[in-house]
C-alpha positions in Angstrom: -14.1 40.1 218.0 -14.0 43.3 220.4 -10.7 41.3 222.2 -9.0 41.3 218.6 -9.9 44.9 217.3 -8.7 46.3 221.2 -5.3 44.0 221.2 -2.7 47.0 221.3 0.0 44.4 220.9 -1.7 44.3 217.1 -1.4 48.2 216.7 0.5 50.1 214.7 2.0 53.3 216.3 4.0 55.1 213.2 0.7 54.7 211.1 -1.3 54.7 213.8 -3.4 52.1 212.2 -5.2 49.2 214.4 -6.6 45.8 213.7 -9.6 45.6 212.0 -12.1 42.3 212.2 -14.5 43.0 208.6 -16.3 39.7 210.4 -16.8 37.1 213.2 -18.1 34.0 211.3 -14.3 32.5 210.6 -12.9 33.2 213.5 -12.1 29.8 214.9 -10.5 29.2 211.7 -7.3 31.8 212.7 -6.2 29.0 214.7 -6.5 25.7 212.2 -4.1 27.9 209.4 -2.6 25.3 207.6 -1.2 27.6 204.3 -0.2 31.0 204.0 0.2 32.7 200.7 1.5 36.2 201.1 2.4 38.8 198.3 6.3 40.1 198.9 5.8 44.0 198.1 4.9 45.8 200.7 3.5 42.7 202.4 6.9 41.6 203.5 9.2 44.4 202.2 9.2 48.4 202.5 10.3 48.5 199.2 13.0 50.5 200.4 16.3 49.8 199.0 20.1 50.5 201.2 23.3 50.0 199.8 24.9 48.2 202.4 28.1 46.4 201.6 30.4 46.6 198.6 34.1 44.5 197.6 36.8 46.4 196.0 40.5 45.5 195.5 40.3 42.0 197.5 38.2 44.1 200.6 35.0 43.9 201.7 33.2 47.2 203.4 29.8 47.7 205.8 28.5 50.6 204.4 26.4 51.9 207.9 26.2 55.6 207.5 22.5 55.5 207.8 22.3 53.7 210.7 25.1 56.1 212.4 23.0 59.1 211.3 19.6 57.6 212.6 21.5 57.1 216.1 23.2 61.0 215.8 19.5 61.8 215.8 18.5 59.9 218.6 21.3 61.7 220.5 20.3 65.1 219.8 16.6 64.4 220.3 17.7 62.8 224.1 19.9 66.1 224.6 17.0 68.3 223.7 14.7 66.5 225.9 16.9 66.6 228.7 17.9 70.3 228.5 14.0 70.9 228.1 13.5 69.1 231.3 16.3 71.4 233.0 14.4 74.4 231.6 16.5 75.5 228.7 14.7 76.1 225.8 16.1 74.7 222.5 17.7 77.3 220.3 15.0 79.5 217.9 17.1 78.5 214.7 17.1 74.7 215.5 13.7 74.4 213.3 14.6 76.2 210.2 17.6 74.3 209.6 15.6 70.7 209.4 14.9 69.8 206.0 11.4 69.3 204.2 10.5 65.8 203.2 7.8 65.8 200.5 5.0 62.5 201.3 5.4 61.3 197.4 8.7 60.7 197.2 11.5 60.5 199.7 13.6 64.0 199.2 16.0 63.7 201.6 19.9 63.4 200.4 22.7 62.9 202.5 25.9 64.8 201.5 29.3 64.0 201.8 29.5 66.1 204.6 27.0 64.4 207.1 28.2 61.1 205.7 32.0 61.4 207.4 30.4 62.9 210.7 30.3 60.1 211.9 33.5 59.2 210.7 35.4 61.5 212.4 33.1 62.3 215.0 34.3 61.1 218.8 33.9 57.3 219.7 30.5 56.4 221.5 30.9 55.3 225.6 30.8 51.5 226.1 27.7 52.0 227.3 26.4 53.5 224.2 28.1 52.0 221.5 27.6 52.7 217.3 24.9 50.1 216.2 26.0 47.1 213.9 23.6 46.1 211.2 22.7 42.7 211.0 21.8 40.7 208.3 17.9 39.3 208.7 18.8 36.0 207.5 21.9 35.3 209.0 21.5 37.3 212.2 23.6 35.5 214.8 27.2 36.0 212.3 29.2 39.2 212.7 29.7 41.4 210.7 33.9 41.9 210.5 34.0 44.3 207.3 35.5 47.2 207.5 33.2 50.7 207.6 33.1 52.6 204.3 34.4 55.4 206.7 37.6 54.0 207.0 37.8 53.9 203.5 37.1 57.5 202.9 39.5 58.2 205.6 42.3 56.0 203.6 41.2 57.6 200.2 42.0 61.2 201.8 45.5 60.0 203.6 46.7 57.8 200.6 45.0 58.6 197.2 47.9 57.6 195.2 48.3 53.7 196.6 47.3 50.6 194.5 44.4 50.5 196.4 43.4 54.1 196.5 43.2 53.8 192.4 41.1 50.7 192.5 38.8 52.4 195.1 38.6 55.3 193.1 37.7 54.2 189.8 34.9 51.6 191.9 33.3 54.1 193.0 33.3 56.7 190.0 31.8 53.6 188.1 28.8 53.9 190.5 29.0 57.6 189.9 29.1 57.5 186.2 27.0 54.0 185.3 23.3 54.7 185.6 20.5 57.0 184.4 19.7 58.9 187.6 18.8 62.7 186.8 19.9 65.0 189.6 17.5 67.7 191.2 18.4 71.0 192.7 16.4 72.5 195.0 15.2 76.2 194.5 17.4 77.7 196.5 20.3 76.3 195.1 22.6 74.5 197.5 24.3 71.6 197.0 23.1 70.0 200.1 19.4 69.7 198.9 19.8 67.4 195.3 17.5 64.9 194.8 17.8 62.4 192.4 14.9 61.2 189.9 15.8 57.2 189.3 14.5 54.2 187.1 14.7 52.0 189.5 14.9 51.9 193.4 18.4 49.9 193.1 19.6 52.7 190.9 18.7 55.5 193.5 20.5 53.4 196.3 23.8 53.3 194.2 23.8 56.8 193.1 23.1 57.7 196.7 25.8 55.9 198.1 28.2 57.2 195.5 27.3 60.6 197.1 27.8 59.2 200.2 31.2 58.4 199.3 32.7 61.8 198.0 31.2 61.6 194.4 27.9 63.5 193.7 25.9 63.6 190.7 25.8 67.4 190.6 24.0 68.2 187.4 23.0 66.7 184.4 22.8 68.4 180.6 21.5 66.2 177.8 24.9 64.1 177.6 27.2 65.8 180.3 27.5 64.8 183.6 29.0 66.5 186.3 30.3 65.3 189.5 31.7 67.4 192.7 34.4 65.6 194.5 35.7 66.0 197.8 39.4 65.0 197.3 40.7 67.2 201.0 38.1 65.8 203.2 34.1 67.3 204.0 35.8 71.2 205.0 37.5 71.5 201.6 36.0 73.1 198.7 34.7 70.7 196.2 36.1 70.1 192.9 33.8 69.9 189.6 34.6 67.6 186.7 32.4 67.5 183.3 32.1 64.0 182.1 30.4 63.1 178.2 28.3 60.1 178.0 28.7 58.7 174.7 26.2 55.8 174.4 23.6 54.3 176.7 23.3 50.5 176.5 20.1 50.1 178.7 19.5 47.1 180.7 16.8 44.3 179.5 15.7 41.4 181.6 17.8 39.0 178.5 21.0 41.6 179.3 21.3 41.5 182.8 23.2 44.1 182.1 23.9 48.1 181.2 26.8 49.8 179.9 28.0 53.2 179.7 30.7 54.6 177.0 32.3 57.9 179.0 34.8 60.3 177.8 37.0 61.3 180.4 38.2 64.7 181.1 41.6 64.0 179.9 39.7 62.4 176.7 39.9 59.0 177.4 37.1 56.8 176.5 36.3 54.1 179.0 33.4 51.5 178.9 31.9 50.4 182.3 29.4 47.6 182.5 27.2 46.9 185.6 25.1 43.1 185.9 24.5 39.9 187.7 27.8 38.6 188.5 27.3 35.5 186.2 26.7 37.6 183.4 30.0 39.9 184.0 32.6 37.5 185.1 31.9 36.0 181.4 33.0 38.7 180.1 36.1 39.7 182.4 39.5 39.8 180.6 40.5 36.6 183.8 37.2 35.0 183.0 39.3 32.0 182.6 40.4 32.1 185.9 36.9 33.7 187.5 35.3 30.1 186.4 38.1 28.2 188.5 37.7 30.4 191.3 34.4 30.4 191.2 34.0 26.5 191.5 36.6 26.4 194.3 33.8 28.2 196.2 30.8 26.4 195.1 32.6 23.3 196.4 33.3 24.6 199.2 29.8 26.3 199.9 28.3 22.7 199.1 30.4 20.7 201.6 29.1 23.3 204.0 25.7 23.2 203.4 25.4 19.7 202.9 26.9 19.5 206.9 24.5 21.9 208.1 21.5 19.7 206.4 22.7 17.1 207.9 23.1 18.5 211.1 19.6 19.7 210.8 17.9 16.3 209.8 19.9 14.7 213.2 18.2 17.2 215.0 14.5 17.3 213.5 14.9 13.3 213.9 15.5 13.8 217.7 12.9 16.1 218.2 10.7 13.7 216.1 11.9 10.5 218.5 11.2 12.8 221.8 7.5 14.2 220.7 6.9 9.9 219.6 7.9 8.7 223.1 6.0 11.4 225.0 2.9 10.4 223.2 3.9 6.5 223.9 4.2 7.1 227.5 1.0 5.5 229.5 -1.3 7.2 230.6 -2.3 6.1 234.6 -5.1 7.5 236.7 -2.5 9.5 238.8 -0.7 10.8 235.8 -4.6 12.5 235.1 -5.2 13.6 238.5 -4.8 17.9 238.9 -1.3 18.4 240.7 -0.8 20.8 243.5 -1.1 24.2 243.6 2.4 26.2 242.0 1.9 28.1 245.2 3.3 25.0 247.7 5.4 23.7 244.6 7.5 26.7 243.2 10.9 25.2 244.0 10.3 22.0 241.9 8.6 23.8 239.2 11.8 26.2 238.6 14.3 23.1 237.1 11.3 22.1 234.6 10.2 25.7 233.4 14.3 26.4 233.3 14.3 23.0 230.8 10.9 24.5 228.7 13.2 27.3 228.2 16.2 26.2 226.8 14.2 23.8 224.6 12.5 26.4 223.0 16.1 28.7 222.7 17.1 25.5 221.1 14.5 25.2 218.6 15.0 29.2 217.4 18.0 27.9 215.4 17.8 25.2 213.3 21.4 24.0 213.5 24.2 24.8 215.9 27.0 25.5 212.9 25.5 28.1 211.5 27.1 29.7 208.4 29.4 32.1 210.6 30.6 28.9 212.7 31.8 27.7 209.0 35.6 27.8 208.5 35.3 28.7 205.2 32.6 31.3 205.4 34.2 33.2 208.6 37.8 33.1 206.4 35.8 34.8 203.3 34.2 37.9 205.5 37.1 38.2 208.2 38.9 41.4 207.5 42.3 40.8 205.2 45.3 40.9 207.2 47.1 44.0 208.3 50.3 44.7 206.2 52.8 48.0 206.8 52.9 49.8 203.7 55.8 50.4 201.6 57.8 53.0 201.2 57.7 53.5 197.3 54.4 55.1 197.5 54.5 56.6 201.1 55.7 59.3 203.2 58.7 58.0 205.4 56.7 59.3 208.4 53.4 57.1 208.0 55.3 54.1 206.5 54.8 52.5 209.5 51.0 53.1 209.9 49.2 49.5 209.3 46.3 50.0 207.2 44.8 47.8 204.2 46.6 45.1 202.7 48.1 47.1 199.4 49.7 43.8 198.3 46.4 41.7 197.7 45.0 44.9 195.8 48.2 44.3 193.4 47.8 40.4 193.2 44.6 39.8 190.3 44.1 36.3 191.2 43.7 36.9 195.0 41.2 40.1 194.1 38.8 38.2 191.8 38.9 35.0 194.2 38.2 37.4 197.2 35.6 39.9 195.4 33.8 35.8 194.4 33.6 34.7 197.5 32.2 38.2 199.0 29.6 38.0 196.3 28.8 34.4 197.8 28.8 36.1 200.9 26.4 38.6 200.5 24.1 36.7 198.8 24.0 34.4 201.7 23.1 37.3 203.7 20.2 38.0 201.6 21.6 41.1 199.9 21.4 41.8 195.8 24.6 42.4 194.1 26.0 43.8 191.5 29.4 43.0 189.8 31.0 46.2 188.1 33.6 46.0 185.0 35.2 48.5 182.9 37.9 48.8 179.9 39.7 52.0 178.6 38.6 52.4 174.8 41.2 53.4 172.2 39.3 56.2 169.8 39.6 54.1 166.5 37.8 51.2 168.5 35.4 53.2 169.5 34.2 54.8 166.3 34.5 51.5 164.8 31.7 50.3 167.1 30.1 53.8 167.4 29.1 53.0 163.5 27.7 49.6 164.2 25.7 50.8 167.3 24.3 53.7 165.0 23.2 51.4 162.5 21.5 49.4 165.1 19.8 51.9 167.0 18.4 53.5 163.9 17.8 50.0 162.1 13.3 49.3 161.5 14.3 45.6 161.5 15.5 43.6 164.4 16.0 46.8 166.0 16.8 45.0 170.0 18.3 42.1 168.4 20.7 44.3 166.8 21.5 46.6 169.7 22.2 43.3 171.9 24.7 42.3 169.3 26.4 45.6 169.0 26.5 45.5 172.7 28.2 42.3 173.0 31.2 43.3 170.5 32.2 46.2 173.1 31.5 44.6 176.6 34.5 41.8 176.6 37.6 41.9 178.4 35.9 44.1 181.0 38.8 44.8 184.2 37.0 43.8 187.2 35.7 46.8 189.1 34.3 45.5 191.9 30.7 44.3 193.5 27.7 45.9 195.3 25.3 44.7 197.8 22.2 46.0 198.0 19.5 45.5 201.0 16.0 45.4 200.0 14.7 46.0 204.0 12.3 44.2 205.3 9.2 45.3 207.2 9.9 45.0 211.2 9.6 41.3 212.3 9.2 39.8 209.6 11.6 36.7 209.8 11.0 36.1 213.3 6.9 35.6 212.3 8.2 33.3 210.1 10.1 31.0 212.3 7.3 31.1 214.2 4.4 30.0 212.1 6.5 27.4 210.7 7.2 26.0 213.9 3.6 25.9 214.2 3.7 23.7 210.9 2.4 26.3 209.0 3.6 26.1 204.9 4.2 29.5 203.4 4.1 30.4 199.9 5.6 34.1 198.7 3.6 34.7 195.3 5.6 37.6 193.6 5.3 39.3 189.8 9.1 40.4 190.8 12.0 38.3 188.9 13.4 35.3 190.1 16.9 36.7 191.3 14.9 39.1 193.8 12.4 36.5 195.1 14.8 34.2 196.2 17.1 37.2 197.8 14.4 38.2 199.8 12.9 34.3 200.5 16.8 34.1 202.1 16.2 37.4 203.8 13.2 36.6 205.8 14.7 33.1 206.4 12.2 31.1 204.0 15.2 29.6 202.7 17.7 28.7 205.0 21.4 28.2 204.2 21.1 24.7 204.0 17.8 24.8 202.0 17.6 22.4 199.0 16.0 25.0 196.8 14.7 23.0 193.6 14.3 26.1 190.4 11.9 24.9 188.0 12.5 26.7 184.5 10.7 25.5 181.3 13.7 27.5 179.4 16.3 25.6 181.0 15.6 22.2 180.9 13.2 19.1 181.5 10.9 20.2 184.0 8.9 16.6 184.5 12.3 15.0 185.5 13.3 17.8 188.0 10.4 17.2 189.7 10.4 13.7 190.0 13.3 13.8 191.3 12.8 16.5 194.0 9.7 14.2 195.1 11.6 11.2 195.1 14.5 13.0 197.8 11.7 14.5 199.8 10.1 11.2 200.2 13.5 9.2 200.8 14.0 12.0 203.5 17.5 13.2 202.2 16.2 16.7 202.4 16.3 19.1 205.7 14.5 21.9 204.1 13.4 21.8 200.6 12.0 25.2 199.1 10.3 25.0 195.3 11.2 28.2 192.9 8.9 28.5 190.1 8.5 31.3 187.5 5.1 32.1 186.1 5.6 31.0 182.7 6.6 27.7 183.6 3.2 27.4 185.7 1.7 28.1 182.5 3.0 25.6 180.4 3.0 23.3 184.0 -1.1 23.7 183.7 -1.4 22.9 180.0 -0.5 19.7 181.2 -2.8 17.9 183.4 -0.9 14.8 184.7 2.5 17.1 184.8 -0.1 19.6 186.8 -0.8 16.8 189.1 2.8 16.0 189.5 3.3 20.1 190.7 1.1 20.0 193.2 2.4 16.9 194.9 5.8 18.1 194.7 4.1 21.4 196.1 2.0 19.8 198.8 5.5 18.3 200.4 7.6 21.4 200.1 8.5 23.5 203.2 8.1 26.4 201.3 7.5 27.2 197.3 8.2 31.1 195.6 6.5 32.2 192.8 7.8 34.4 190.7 6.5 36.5 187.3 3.3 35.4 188.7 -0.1 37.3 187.4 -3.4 38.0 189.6 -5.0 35.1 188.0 -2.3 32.5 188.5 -1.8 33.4 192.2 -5.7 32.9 193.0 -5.4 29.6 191.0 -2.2 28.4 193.3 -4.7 29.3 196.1 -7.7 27.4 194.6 -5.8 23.9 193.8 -3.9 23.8 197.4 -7.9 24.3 198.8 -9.4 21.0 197.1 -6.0 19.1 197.0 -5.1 19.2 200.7 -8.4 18.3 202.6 -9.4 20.1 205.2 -7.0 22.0 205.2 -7.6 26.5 205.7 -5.8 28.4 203.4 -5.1 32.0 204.4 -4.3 34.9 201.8 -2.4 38.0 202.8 -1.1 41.3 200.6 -1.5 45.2 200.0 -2.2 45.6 196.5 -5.0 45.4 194.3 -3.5 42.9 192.2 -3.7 40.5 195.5 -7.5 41.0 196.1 -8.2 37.7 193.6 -5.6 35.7 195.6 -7.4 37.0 199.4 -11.0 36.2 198.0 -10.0 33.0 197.1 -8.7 32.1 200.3 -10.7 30.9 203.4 -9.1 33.7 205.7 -8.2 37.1 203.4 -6.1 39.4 204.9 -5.4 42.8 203.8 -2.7 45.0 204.5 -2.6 48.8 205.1 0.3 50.1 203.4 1.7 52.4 200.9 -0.2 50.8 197.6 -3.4 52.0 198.8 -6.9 50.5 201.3 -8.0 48.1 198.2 -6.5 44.6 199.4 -7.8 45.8 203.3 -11.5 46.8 202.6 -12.4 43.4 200.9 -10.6 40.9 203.0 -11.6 39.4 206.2 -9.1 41.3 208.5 -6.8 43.8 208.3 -3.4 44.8 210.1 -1.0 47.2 209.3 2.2 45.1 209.6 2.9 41.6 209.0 4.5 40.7 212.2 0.8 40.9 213.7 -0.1 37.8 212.0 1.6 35.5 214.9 -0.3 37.1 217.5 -3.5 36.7 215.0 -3.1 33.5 214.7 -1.3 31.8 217.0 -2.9 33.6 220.2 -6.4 34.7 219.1 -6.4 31.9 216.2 -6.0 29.1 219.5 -8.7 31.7 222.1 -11.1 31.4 219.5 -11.1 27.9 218.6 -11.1 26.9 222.4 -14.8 29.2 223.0 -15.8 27.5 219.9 -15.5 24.2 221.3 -16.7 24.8 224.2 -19.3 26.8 223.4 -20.4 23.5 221.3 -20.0 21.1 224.3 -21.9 23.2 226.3 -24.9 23.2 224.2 -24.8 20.0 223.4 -24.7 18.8 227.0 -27.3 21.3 228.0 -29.7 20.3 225.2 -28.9 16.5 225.9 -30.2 17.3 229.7 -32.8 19.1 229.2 -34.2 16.8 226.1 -34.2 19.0 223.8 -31.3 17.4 221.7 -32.8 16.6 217.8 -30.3 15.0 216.5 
């Protein structure tokens, strides 16, 4: 117990926060874990949302200005040091110039200004190159997008293009589509706005809008104003008064929002933000978007179904190497101690060099990963280079090679390209959004105005009405373009993963979130591979019974590399009203590499925890979260595990053990878990064989 509370491997510097043993009777158990069951907010997330990558116009861009600015920090925090060491003391005015960050809510805004630093600032040494994110689930593909910086940097050379316009009106639908109120500081500058948001998605976007040349700058009951930077970060900003008509909100039925905006030059123009399956029914092309659409699907299942195949060969071979290891006979000399690694290091080298690349081998799971794919690295490669004509040019940069203007022109190539991205970035683990807008004319809109008013004020039906009214004005939408958001995960995270589950250790994310974010983040931290057979089980959608059976029956058959089990929590509550169907479940549960529960309450995640307990025998179920709506789910577990994070010290003063991040759990477990069982054992051998000598055995 003292070993495990003094392990500094297990301590957390930024909180500083260490491990905490509540109690030393379960201790051997850490190491005979057969079933985790973790929470997903703030367990295995920061609940921190990035915008990260967006497709506009047939081009897909990284959007990395926050990693840029976190390194431009890192640099002037090295140069201070080092003048410090030299004796220079850092200038008095340096402190006054940081900005405040309040501990409720994260204050801090980036403005246009800081955003193209690093943009135009000078190239990093080879040495000390600009980091490149990469994508948790999918680590080992590179990124090839372009940098949102180019794109400001095209926006301020060319803003007249095909492209430019497309660009443009993207990202003034970001601006303009959401309910975010802006915040000005007291004294007044424009660099200090905050923004007050709905959601954590919605302050991402509205962020990165501002990040892009097109701040929120103030917002009166139903006028918005936005500062643009048309002439670049130096220039002064422009101000332009927008009038938001109507508000459609979003609903979990939606999918959806919608805002009706009167231009400045008194234009009325609807734009409409949702999961892409919701707004590619509703595109003027939808046609088209459909046949697009199942090109890629095709294609994304030929792929997959390779890389499961690929990855059964391999677990086969593994399974065929561990079977004739165990065959092998075992002599006397085979038991007798070898010599000392001391008079043997030259032989040892070739087997510990072996060890080694059989356990690099086993970090992947297949050797085509998704950004070996043909088809995958065409979809994210950046689109070929194309001179610009002269119609829309200077005669002095019509030579410059920059995007390709043509395939912003061409509608079939943009809404196959912006499809596949989408694909794309879901693979990565990222949440997107699809954007769509049409230009109203004013007899259309009062048309509908009068409908909507009639359904907002209606004392009957009053949703129902306002979803109808919204579907008569959100159809033949233009595409826009599509979002990806990142929801970051906590440090570590998917490599613990890996781990445990090489140690043949099943885990289970029990979420309330919806559906759409569980399995983003279950592809994030690589409980879903790419090749995963994910099995969604939906009382709404269909027979539940027959989807089960037949998952069971493909498991058993073993036509399945990795088989993950999606399940919402009101189809476990019509699941349990059934006892035989019940039954079926947790069979279907028990063989599972992994199984997400979404929508899930207190009650049912305990319950989850309580039937895998007296289904699998002898098996240890271990429980791990940070809220108080997990501490049901950690008492009910063998081994509870609490969590120190933002949501408060509930979860960690009535579990077992508590850590501070979740990557401490392989350390927990596989390292303590194994030193404890071992003095267990042979603490119990001793005394045994002590009590047998000495005759006082009574058993």
């Amino acid at each position: 117990m003292g070993l495990m509370n003094k392990d500094l491997d297990m301590y957390d510097a930024e909180s500083n926060t260490p491990f905490e043993a509540r109690t030393s009777a379960i201790n051997e158990e850490l190491g005979q874990v057969g079933y985790i069951f973790s929470d997903k907010t703030g367990t295995l997330t920061e609940n921190v949302m990035k915008f990260r990558k967006m497709s506009v116009a047939g081009t897909a861009f990284l959007h990395d200005v926050d990693l840029r600015e976190d390194v431009s920090k890192e640099d002037m925090m090295l140069q201070n040091e080092h003048s410090h060491s030299k004796g220079k003391r850092p200038a008095r005015g340096s402190r006054s110039q940081s900005r405040p960050r309040s501990a409720a809510r994260d204050t801090e805004s980036r403005d246009f200004r800081n955003s193209t630093d690093a943009a135009t600032s000078p190239a990093r040494s080879a040495s000390h190159p600009w980091p490149q994110w990469r994508s948790s689930a999918v680590p080992a593909m590179t990124q090839m997008e372009q940098s949102t910086q180019e794109l400001i940097q095209h926006l301020q050379r060319w803003p007249h293009s095909p492209f430019a316009k497309k660009a443009n009106m993207f990202i003034l639908s970001i601006a303009l589509c959401h309910t975010c109120l802006p915040e000005r500081a007291e004294d007044g500058e424009d660099d200090h706005i905050t923004f007050q948001a709905s959601s954590p998605d919605e302050l991402a976007l509205v962020r990165a809008a501002q990040e892009l040349g097109y701040l929120a700058f103030e917002r009166d009951a139903n006028l918005l104003t936005l500062k643009f930077f048309p002439n670049g970060p130096d220039a002064e900003g422009v101000f332009e008064t927008y009038e938001v008509l109507d508000i459609i909100e979003f609903s979990s039925k939606r999918k959806r929002m919608s805002a009706i905006i009167r231009m400045p030059d008194s234009r009325v123009v609807v734009i409409c933000k949702g999961a892409d399956s919701v707004i590619m029914k509703r595109l003027r092309l939808a046609n088209l978007a459909h046949q697009k659409l199942a090109e890629i699907e095709q294609r994304t299942m030929n792929r997959k179904s390779m890389e499961a195949q690929e990855a059964l060969c391999r677990q086969n071979s593994m399974a065929e190497r561990s079977a004739g290891f165990n065959s092998m006979p075992r002599t006397r000399n085979s038991l007798r101690r070898r010599p000392s690694a001391r008079n043997s290091v030259g032989p040892l080298t070739p087997t510990r060099h072996d060890v080694d690349e059989w356990l690099s081998e086993r970090e992947t799971d297949v050797t085509d990963s998704p950004s070996n794919s043909f088809h995958f690295h065409q979809s994210v490669e950046r689109p070929p280079l194309a001179k610009r004509s002269s119609s829309y040019l200077p005669q002095s940069e019509a030579d410059i090679e920059e995007l390709d203007e043509d395939a912003a022109i061409d509608e079939t190539l943009v809404i196959e390209r912006c499809l596949q991205h989408i694909n794309d970035f879901a693979t990565e683990g990222l949440r997107t959004l699809l954007y769509g807008y049409r230009f109203l004319a004013d007899d259309e809109y009062r048309r509908w105005k009068k409908t909507y008013h009639e359904a907002t004020t209606s004392l009957v039906n009053r949703t129902e009405l306002i979803e109808q009214a919204g579907e008569l004005i959100e159809q033949g939408l233009e595409l826009g373009g599509a979002t990806a958001i990142e929801d970051k995960l906590q440090k570590g995270v998917p490599e613990t993963i890996d781990r445990l589950r090489r140690a043949n250790i099943k885990i289970w994310m029990l979420t309330g979130d919806k559906r759409e974010t569980a399995i983003n983040i279950g592809h994030s931290c690589r409980l879903i591979k790419d090749y995963s057979s994910v099995t969604v089980l939906d009382y709404e959608a269909g027979d539940v019974e027959h989807s089960i059976a037949a998952a069971i029956i493909d498991i058993n058959r073993g036509d399945v590399a990795h088989s993950v089990i999606v399940i919402d929590g009101g189809t476990l509550t019509q699941i349990q009203s059934d006892g035989a169907l019940h039954d079926l479940f947790l069979d279907l549960a028990v063989l599972a590499d992994s199984v997400i529960c979404c929508r899930a309450s207190p009650s049912q995640k305990a319950g989850l925890v309580h039937h895998i307990r007296t289904r699998v025998k002898r098996s240890v179920t271990l429980a791990i979260g940070d809220g108080a709506n997990d501490i049901a789910m950690i008492q009910e577990a063998q081994v509870g595990i609490g969590i120190t994070g933002k949501e408060g010290l509930q979860a960690a003063r009535t579990s077992d053990y508590s850590i501070a991040q979740f990557r401490f759990l392989a350390k927990l477990l596989l390292v303590h878990g194994r030193w404890n069982y071992i003095r267990t054992c042979k603490y119990t051998v001793g005394k045994y064989t002590r009590d047998v000598s000495t005759g006082d055995c009574t058993c």
